[in-house]
C-alpha positions in Angstrom: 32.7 44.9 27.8 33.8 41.8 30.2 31.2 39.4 31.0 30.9 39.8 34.0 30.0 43.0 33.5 27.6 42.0 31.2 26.1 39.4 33.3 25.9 42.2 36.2 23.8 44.5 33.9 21.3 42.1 32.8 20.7 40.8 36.5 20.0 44.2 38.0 17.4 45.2 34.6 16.1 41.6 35.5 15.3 42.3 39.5 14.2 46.0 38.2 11.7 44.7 35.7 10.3 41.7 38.3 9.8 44.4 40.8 8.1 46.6 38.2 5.6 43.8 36.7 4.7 42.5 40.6 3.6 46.3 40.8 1.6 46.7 37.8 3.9 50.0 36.6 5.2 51.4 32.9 8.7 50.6 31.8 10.0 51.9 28.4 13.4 51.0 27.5 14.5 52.3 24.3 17.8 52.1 22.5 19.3 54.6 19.7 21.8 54.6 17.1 22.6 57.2 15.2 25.2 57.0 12.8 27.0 59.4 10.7 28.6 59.6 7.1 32.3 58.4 7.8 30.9 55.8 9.5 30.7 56.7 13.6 28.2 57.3 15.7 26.8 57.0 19.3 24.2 54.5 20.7 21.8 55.4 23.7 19.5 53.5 25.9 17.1 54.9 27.7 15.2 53.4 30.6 12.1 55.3 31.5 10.2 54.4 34.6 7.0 55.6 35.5 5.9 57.4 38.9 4.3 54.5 39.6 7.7 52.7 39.6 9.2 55.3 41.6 6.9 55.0 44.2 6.9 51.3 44.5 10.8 51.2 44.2 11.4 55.0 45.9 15.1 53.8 47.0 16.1 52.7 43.0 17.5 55.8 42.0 20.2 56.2 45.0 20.7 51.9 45.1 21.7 51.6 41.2 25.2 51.4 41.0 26.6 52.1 37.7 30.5 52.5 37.8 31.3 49.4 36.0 29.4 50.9 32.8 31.3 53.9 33.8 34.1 52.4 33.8 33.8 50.7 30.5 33.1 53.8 28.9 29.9 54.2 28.9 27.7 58.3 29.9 25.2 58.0 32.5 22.6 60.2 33.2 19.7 60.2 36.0 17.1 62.0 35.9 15.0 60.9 39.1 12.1 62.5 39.1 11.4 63.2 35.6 9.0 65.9 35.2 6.3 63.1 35.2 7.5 62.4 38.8 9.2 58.9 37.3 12.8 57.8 36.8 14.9 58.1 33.1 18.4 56.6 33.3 20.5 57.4 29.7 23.5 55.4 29.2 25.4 56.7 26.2 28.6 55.4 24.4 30.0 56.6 21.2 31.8 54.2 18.3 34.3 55.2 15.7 33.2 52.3 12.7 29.9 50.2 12.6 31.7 47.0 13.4 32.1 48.5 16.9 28.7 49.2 16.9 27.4 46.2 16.4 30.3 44.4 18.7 28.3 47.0 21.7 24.6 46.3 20.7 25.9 42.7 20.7 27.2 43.1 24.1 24.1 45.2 25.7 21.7 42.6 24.6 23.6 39.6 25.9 22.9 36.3 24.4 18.9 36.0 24.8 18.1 39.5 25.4 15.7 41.7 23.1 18.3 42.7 19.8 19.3 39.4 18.4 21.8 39.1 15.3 22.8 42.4 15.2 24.8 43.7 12.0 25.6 47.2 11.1 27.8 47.6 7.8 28.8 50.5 5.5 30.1 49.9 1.8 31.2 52.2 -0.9 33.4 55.3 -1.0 33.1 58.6 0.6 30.7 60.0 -2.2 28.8 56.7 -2.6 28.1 54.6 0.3 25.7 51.9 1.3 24.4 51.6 5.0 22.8 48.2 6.3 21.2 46.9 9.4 19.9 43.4 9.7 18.7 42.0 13.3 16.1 39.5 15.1 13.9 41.8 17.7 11.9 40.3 20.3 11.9 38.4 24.1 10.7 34.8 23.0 12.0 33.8 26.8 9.8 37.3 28.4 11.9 38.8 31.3 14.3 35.6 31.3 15.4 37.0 28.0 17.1 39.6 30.1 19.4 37.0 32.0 21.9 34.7 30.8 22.1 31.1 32.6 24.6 32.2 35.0 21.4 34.9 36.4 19.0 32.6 35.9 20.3 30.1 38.3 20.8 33.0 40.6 17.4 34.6 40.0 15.5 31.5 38.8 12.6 32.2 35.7 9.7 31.0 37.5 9.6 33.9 39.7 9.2 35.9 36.6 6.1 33.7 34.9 4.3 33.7 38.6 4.6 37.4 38.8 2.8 38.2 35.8 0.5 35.1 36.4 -0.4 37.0 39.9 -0.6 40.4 39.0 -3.3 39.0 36.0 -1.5 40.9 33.1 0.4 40.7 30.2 4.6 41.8 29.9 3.4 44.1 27.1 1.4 45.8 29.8 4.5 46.7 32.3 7.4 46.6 29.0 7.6 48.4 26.1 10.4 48.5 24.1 11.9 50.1 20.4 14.8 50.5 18.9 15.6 53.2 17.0 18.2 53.7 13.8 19.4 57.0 12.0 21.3 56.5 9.0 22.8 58.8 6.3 21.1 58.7 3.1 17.5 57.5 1.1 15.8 54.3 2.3 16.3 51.8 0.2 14.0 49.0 1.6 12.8 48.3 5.4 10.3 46.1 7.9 10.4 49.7 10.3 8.4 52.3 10.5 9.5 55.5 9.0 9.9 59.5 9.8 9.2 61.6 7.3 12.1 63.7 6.4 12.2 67.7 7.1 13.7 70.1 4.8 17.4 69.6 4.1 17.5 66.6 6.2 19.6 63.6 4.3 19.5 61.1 6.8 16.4 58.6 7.4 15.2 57.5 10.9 13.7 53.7 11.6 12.0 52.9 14.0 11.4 49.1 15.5 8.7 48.6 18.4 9.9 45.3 19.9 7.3 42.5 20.5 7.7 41.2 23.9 4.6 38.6 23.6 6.9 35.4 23.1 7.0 36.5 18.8 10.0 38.3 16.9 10.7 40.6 14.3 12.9 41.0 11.5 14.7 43.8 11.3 16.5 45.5 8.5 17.4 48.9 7.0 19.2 50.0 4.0 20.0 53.5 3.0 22.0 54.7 0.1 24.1 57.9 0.9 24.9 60.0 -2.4 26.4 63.1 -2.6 26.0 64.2 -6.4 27.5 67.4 -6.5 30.3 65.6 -5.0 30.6 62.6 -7.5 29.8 65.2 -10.4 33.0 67.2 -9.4 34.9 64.3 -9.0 34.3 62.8 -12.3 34.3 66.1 -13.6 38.0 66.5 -12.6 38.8 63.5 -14.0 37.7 64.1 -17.6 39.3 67.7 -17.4 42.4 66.0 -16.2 42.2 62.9 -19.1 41.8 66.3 -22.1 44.6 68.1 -20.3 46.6 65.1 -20.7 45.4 65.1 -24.0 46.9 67.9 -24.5 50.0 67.7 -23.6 50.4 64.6 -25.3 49.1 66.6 -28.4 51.6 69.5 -27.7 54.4 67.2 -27.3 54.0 65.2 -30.6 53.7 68.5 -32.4 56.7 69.6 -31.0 58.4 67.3 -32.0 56.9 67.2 -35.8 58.3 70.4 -35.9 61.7 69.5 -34.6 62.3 66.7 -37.0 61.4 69.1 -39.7 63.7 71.6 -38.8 66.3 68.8 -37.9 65.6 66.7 -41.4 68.7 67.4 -44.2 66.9 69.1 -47.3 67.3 66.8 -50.2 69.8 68.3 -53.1 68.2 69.8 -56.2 
């Protein structure tokens, strides 16, 4: 994703949020990765503003224009009004190996943004594989953590510290956000909260709620994704296939015993 492109997003969520804060409404803005077994996946943000929002920004759902992300690959969807009466937008893009996920988390967060550090790895084999996640969660710089200098000197951050100064509340009040990781496999160890698995399910579900009070968060996830039946068959295949080989080595030398035998001159009585 090109900077500029970047820098565009971050700008408009910045002049979104400032409106929102100055008008004392609910924003949630959640993202979600879920990642499969081979190692692809999709991640999704979700901005969810309340009717509130809607009615103290009623023209944001016809002056939001998202072609670049678009453009760059990315699914939008708008649902203006929700059934609420408030605005979701989805953006959705899909990734074929974790490195690309983590090169588009990177990219959505910018450099001072909420997801900090972001690393997403698989290791192991097809049978046998290792998922990690390791990041820094939080918005030490509030809303300014949404813009990168370039915005900032368009925007300015003071405007942003007055707002909520003036409206008398806190960011946590107007922001909430989480982050949200499925991964194949058993948790191994994590700092998230986690859903209880249903039935047949083999993947585990994290979940990270954000700070946005100045503080941060570790966050990291490890699951371990085995399939036994698999790795039983497949070492199962490979002992049948070391005693047929056993085998034929044994048929062979016997074959041969009995060829030299048959072969050897009889001694003369």
């Amino acid at each position: 994703m090109p900077d500029g492109l970047v820098r565009r997003i971050v700008v408009i969520s910045s002049a979104v949020l400032f409106v929102f804060v100055v008008s004392a409404c609910q924003v949630d803005l959640s993202t979600t990765v879920n990642l499969a077994g081979n190692g692809s996946g999709t991640i999704t943000v979700t901005a969810t503003a309340d009717a509130a929002a809607v009615r103290a920004a009623p023209e944001l759902a016809t002056s939001l224009n998202l072609d670049d992300l678009v453009a760059a690959g990315w699914t939008v969807e708008t649902q203006s009004p929700s059934t609420d009466g408030g605005l979701t937008i989805a953006l959705q893009h899909a990734f074929a190996q974790p490195d690309e996920a983590t090169v588009l988390l990177s990219q959505l967060s910018g450099q001072r943004g909420p997801l900090q550090a972001v690393t997403l790895t698989r290791t192991g084999n097809l049978n046998d594989a290792v998922y990690q996640f390791n990041g820094v969660g939080g918005l030490p710089d509030g809303l300014a953590g949404f813009a990168d200098a370039a915005a900032l000197t368009a925007l300015g951050s003071a405007p942003f510290a007055a707002a909520l100064a003036q409206s008398g509340g806190a960011l946590s009040d107007a922001l909430a956000i989480s982050f949200v990781l499925t991964m194949p496999g058993e948790p191994l160890d994590s700092t998230a909260a986690i859903t209880p698995r249903q039935g047949d399910d083999t993947s585990t579900t994290f979940t990270w709620s954000i700070p946005v009070d100045a503080t941060e968060n570790m966050l990291e996830a490890t699951t371990r994704d085995r399939d036994v039946p698999a790795m039983v068959a497949w070492y199962g295949a490979r002992v049948l296939l070391l005693i047929l080989a056993l085998l034929v080595v044994g048929a062979v030398v016997y074959i041969a015993t009995i060829v030299y035998r048959r072969t050897r001159p009889t001694p003369a009585s």
